[in-house]
C-alpha positions in Angstrom: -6.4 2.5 -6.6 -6.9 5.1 -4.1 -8.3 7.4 -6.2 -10.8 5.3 -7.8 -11.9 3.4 -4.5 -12.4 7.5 -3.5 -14.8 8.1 -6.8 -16.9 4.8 -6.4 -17.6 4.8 -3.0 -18.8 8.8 -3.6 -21.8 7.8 -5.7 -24.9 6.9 -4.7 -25.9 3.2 -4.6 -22.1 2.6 -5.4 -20.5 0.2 -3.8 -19.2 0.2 0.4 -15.9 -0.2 1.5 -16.2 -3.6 2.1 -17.8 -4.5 -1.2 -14.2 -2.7 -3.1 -12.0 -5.0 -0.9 -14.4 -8.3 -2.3 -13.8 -7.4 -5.6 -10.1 -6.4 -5.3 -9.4 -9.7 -3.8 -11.6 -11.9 -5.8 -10.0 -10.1 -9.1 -6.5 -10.6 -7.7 -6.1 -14.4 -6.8 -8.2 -14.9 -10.4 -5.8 -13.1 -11.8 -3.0 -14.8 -10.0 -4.0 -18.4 -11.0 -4.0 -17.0 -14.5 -0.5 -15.9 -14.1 0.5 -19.4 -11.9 -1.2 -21.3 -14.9 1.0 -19.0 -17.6 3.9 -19.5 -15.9 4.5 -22.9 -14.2 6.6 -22.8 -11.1 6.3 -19.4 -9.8 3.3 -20.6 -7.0 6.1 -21.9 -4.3 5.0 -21.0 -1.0 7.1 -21.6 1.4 6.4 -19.5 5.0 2.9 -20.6 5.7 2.6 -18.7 8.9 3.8 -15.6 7.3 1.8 -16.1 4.1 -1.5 -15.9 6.6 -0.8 -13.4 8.3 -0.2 -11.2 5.7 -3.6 -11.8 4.1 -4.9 -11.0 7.7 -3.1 -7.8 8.2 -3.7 -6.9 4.6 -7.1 -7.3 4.8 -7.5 -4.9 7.6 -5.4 -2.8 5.7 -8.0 -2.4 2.7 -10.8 -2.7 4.6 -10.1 0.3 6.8 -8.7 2.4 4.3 -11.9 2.1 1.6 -14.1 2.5 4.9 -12.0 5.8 5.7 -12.2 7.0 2.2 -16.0 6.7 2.4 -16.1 9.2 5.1 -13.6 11.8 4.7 -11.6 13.6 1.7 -9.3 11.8 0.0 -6.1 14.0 0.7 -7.1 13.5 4.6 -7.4 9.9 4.4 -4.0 9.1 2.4 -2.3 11.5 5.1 -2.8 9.7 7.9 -2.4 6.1 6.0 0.7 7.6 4.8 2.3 7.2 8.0 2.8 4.0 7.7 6.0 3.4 6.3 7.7 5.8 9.6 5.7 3.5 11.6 7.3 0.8 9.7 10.4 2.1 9.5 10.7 2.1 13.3 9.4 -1.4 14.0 12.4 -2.3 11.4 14.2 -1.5 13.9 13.2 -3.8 16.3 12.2 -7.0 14.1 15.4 -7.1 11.7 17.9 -4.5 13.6 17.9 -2.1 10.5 19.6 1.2 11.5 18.6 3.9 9.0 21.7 6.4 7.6 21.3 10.1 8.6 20.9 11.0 5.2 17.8 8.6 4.4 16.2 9.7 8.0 16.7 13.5 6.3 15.1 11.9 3.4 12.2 10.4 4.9 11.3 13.6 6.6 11.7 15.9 3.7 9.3 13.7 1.5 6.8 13.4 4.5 6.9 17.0 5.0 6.3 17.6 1.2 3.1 14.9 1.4 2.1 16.6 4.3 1.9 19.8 2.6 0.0 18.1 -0.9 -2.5 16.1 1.0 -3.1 18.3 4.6 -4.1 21.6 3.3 -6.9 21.4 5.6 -5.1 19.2 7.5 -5.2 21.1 10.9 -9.2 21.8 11.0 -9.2 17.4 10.6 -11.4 16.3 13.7 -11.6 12.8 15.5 -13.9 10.4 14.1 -14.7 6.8 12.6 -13.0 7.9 9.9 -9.8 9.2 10.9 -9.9 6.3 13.1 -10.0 4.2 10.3 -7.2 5.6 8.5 -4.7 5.8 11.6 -5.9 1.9 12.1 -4.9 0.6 8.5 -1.5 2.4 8.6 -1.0 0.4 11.4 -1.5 -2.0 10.3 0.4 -1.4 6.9 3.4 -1.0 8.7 2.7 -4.2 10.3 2.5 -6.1 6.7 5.5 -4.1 5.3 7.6 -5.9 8.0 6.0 -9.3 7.2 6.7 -9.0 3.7 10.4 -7.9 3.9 10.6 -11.3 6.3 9.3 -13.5 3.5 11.3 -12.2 0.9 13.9 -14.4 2.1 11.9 -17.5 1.1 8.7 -16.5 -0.8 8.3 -14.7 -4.5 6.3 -11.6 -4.9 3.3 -13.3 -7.2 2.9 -15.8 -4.1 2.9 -13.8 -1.5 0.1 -11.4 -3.3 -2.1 -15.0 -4.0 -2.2 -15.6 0.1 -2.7 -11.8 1.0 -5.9 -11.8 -1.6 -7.0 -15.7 -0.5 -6.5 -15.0 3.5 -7.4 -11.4 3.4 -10.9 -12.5 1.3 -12.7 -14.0 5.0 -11.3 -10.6 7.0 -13.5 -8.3 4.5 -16.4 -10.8 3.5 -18.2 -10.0 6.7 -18.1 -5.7 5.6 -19.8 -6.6 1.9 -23.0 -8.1 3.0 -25.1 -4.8 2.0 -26.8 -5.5 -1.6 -24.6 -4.9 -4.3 -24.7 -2.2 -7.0 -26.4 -3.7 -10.2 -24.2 -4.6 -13.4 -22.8 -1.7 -15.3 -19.7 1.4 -15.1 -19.1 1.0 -12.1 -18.2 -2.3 -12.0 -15.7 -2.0 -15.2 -14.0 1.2 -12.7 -14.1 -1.4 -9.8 -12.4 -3.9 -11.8 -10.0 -1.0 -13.3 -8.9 -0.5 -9.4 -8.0 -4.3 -9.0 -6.0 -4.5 -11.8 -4.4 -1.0 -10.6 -4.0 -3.1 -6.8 -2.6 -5.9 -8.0 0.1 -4.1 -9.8 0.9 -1.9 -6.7 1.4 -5.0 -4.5 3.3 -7.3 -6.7 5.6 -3.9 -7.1 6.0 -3.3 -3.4 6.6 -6.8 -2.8 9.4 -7.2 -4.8 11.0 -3.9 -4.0 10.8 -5.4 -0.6 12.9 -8.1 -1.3 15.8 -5.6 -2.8 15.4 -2.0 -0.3 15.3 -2.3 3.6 12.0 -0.9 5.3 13.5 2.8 5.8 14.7 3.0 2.3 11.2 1.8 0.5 9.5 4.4 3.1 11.1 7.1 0.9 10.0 5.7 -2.1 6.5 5.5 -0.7 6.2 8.6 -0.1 5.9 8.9 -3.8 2.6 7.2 -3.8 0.1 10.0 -2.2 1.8 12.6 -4.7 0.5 10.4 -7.7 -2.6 10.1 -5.8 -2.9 14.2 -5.6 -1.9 14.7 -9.4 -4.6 11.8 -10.4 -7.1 13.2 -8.4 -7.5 16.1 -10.7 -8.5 14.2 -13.6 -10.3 11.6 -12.1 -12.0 13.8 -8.9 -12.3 17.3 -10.5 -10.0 18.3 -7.5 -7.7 21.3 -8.2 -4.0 21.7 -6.6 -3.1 25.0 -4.9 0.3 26.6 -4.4 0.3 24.5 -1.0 0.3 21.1 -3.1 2.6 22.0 -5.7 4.8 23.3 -3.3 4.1 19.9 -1.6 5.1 17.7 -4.9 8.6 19.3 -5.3 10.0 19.1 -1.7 8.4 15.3 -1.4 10.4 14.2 -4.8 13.4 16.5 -3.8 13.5 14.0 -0.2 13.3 11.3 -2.6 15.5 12.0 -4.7 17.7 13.1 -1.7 17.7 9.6 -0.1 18.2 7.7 -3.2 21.4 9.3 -4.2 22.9 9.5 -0.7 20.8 7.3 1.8 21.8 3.7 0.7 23.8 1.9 3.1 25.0 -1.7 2.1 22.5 -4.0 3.4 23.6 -6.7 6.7 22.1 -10.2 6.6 20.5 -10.5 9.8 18.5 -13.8 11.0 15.0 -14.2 9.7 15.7 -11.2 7.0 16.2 -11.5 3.6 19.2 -13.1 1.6 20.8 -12.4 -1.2 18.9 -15.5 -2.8 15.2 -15.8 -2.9 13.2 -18.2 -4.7 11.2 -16.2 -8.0 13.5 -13.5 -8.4 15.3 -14.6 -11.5 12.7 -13.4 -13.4 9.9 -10.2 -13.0 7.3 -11.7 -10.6 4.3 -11.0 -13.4 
């Protein structure tokens, strides 16, 4: 998603960063009706409070993130949104008392330190401005929703809480899209392309919510820039250096570090998730 939002917002007369969030909402509560039509039951909402206000938070999220892409290199922008889940990670603390294990604290920093080193090559010459802004804002604000999501997952499935995040998140990015928009063609079939890859990101990270505490999906997340650095190749024409590749190995060593020895057996604490949740008898799509 990242990687095409990067490429369409690079030509000219392409489409603005508010004009990707639109279309990646509109495509993904159509596509979610399809889905709720398909499959008759799974729409249960349940937390209407929370529901909102992950669409709000989500929609900053996107919003800022396509508007920092537009500005500054891709590897730049996904390093300083991929702070997020240790910004979650600590607010987890707070909101459901989760206590990460030594081992998955090791984790988190060896997989950080390995994204750091595929995405901040030029990293230390970044400067200050509405685009690193930008970025810093929406992981903020990511780490905000991750907490939100891992509170529903007690009550709500993964396909509805993606339907509310596109439906309240569409009036938070509606106001960034009113520029005219690029005619009918390519790069609306790549726009479309990067909804479809959205909405298969977030019906993923929701349900892994409702099965891995914040700290341990952190580690996991990590993952997600180091696709983003091996896609940009084909997709970008951007080459990896020693420095990357260096990058890729320690990040999925920490993963794989944290998986096999970070898991600690999860508590129930009030307001987080149970061991039942509505939806998650069956895949969520």
């Amino acid at each position: 998603m990242a990687v095409l939002a990067r490429r369409l917002s690079r030509d000219p007369g392409g489409f603005t960063a508010g004009q990707l969030a639109v279309v990646r909402f509109v495509a993904g509560a159509l596509l979610s009706l399809v889905v709720f039509r398909l499959r008759p039951g799974l729409y249960r909402p349940h937390n209407v409070r929370l529901l909102v206000s992950r669409g709000l938070s989500g929609g900053l999220v996107v919003v800022l993130y396509f508007a920092a892409l537009a500005r500054i290199p891709a590897g730049e922008a996904g390093l300083l949104y991929n702070l997020f889940p240790i910004i979650a990670t600590v607010m987890s603390i707070f909101t459901f008392g989760e206590r990460p294990t030594v081992h998955l604290a090791l984790a988190l920093l060896a997989a950080t330190g390995g994204v750091a080193l595929v995405l901040g090559e030029g990293a230390l010459q970044m400067g200050v401005g509405w685009g690193e802004a930008a970025a810093a804002a929406s992981a903020v604000f990511a780490a905000t929703s991750a907490n939100v999501i891992r509170a529903m997952r007690a009550t709500d499935n993964a396909a509805t809480i993606f339907f509310w995040f596109c439906v309240a998140g569409l009036p938070v990015v509606l106001p960034f899209a009113l520029d005219p928009w690029p005619a009918l063609g390519a790069p609306w079939a790549s726009a479309l392309l990067m909804a479809l890859a959205a909405y298969a990101a977030q019906l993923l990270m929701t349900h892994a919510y409702g099965a891995l505490s914040i700290s341990e999906a952190a580690v996991w997340l990590q993952l997600t820039p180091i696709a983003q650095y091996a896609l940009a190749v084909p997709l970008l024409g951007e080459r990896p250096g020693l420095t990357g590749l260096a990058g890729v190995l320690l990040g999925v060593a920490g993963v794989a570090y944290g998986t096999v020895l970070g898991r600690r057996p999860a508590v129930r604490v009030s307001g987080a998730p149970g061991a039942s949740r509505a939806g998650d008898d069956a895949p969520p799509v």
